[in-house]
C-alpha positions as CSV (number, residue, x, y, z in Angstrom):
1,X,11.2,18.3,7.7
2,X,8.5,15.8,8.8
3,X,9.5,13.5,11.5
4,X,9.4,9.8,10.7
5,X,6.2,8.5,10.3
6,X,4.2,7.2,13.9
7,X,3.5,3.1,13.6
8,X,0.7,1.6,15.4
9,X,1.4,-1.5,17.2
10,X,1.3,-4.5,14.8
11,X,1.2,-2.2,11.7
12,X,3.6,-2.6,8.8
13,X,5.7,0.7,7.7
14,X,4.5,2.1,4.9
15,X,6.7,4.0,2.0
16,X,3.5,5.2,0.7
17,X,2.2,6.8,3.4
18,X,0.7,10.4,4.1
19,X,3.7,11.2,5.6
20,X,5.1,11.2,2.2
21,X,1.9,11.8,0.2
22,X,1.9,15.1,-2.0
23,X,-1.3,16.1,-1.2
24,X,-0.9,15.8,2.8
25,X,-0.4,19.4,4.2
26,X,1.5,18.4,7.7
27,X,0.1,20.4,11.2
28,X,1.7,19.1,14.6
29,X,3.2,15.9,15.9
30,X,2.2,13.4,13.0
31,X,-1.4,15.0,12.5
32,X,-2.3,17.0,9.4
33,X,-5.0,17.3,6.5
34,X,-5.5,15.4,3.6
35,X,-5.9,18.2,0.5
36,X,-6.6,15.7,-2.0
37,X,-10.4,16.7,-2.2
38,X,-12.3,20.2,-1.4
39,X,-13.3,20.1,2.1
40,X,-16.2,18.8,3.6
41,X,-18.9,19.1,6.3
42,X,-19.3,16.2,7.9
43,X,-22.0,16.6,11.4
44,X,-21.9,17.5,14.1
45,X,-19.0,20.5,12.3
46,X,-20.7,23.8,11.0
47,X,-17.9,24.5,8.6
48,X,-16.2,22.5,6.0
49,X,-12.8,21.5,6.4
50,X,-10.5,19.0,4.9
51,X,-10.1,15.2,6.0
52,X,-7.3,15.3,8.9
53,X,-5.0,11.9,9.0
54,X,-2.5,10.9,10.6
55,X,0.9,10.8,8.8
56,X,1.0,6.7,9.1
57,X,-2.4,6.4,7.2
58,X,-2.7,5.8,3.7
59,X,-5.6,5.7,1.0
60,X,-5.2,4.8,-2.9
61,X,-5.4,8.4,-3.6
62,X,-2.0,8.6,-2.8
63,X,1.0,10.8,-5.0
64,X,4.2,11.4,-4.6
65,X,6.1,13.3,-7.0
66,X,10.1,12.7,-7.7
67,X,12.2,13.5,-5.1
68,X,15.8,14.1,-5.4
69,X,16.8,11.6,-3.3
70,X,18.6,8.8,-5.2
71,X,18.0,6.2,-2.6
72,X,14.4,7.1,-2.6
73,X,12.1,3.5,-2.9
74,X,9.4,5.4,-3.9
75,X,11.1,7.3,-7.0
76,X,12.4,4.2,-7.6
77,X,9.5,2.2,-8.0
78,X,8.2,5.4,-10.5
79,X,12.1,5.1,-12.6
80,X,10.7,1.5,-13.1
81,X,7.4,2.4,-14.5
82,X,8.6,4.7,-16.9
């Protein structure tokens, strides 16, 4: 189980986070990759790897699929859409 999400001084909590975020593969601490996309090579890195985020950032890729939590906001929010 991932810890709570890390805040950053004056920033809000998030429910949509990539704490929470489907496609976030957590590592250590609140650290962890973003599988949303292949990897990439980005300089000065020889080999391709995938984004890494913290668990408190957030992008409008994100997805989160039903949980079985019934006090869930975020499975709420999709009960509402439906």
């Amino acid at each position: 189980m991932l810890e709570e999400p890390l805040n950053q001084p004056g920033e809000m909590d998030r429910e949509n986070g990539c704490w929470n975020c489907d496609y976030y593969e957590h590592k250590t601490g609140h650290k962890g990759e973003c599988l949303r996309f292949p990897p990439v090579c980005q300089p000065p890195q020889v080999a391709a790897r995938f984004p890494r985020v913290t668990d408190n950032t957030w992008c409008g890729e994100w997805f989160h699929s039903k949980c079985e939590n019934p006090e869930c906001l975020v499975c709420k929010d999709l009960d509402d859409e439906e």
